[in-house]
VOSEFI-137599 format. One record per residue (C-alpha): residue in one letter; x, y, z. Coordinates in nm, 2 decimals. Layout:
// residues N
R; A; X; Y; Z;
...
***
This chain:
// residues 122
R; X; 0.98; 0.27; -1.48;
R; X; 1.30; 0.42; -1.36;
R; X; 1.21; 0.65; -1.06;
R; X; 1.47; 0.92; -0.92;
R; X; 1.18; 0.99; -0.65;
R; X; 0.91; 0.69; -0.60;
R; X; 0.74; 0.87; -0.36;
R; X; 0.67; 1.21; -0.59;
R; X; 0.63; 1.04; -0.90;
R; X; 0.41; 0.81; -0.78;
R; X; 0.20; 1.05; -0.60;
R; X; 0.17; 1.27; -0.94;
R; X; 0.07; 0.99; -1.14;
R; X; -0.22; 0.92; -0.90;
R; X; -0.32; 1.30; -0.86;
R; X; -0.33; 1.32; -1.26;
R; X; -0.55; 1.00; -1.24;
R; X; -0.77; 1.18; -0.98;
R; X; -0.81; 1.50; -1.20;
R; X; -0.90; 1.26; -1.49;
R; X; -1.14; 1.09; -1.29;
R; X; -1.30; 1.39; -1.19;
R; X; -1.30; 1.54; -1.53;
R; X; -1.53; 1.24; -1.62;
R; X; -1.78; 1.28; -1.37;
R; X; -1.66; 1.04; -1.04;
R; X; -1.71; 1.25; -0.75;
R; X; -1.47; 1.24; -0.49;
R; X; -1.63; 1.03; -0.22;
R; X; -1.59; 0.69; -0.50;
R; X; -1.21; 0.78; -0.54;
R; X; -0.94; 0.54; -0.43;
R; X; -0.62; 0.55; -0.47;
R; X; -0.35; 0.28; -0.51;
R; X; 0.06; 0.31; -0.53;
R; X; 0.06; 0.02; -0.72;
R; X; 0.32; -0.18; -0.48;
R; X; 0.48; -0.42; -0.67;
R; X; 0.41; -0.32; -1.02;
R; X; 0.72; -0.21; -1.19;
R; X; 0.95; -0.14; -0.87;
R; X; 1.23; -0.24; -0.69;
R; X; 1.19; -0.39; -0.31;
R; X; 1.35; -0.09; -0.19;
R; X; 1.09; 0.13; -0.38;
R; X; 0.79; -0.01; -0.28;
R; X; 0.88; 0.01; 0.11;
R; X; 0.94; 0.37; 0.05;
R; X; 0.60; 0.40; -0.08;
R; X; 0.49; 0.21; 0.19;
R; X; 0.66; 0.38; 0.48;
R; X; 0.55; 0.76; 0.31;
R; X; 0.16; 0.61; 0.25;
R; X; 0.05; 0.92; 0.44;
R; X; 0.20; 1.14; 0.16;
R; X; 0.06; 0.98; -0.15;
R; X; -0.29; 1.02; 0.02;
R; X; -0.36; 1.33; -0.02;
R; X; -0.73; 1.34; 0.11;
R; X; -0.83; 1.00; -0.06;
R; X; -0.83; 0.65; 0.10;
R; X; -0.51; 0.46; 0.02;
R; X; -0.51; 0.10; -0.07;
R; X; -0.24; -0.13; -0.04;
R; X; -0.23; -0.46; -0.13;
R; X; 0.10; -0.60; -0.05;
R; X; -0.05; -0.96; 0.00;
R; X; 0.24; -1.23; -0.09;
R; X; 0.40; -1.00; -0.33;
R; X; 0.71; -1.14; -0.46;
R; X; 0.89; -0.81; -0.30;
R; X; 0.86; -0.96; 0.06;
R; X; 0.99; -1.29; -0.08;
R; X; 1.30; -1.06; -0.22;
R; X; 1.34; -0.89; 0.11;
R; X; 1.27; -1.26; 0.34;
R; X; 1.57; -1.33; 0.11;
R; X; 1.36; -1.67; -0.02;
R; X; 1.15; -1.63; -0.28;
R; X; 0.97; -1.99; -0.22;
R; X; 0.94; -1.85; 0.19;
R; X; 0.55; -1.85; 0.30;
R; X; 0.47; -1.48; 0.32;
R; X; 0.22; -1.51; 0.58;
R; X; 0.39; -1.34; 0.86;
R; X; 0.55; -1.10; 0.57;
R; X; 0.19; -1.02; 0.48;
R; X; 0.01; -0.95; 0.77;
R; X; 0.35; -0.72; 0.93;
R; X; 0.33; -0.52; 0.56;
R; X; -0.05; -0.46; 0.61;
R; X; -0.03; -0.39; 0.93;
R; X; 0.25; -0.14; 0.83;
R; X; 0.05; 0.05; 0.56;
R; X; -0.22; 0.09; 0.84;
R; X; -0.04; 0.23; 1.05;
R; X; 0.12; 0.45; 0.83;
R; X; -0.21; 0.57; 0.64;
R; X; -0.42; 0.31; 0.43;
R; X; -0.73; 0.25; 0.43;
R; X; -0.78; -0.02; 0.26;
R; X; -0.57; -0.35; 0.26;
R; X; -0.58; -0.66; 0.01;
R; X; -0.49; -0.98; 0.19;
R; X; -0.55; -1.33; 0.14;
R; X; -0.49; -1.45; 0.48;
R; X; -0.80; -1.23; 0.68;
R; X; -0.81; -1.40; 0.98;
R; X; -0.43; -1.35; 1.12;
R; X; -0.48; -1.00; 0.94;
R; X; -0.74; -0.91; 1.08;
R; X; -0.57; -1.02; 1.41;
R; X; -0.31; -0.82; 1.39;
R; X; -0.52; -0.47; 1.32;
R; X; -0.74; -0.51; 1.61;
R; X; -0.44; -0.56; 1.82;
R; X; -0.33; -0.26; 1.72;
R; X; -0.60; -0.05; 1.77;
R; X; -0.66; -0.16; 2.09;
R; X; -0.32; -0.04; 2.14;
R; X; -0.42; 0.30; 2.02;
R; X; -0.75; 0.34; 2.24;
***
């Protein structure tokens, strides 16, 4: 797709897919919502999602899953890189800026990095 605002689009695409969800019975409390990072964006596009994660959420959990995307390859500038470290910085990232949720395929340094964090935060 070709955005003018990521951010708003992408938000109103998610809130008509909540209204339709609702419509059909799901109550709020199963609703998840996901930005889709990746899917049909530019780099630059999916770190604004990222950075505004907060916005898109509304009052639903937010899931990211940024997990060796091809994006960080694009923005490590090698597309063959290991994305560990690029993986575990962008979750750690859409925690802090909102998610809930993270898809990762590297748990333990992941889950590494969040606890640092919020013992940071206590």
């Amino acid at each position: 797709p070709n955005y003018h605002d990521v951010v708003g689009e992408v938000k109103n695409f998610l809130l008509a897919q909540v209204k339709k969800a609702k419509q059909a019975g799901i109550s709020d409390n199963r609703i998840t919502i996901d930005p889709g990072f990746g899917f049909g964006k530019t780099p630059q596009q999916n770190m604004l999602l990222l950075k505004h994660t907060q916005a898109l959420a509304e009052h639903y959990p937010v899931l990211f899953g940024l997990s060796r995307k091809s994006t960080l390859g694009v923005i490590l500038g090698d597309d063959t890189a290991d994305r560990t470290v690029a993986s575990v910085t962008g979750a750690l990232l859409a925690i802090q800026n909102g998610a809930s949720i993270v898809r990762v395929h590297d748990v333990k340094p992941t889950l590494d990095a969040i606890k640092v964090y919020r013992a940071m935060l206590a």
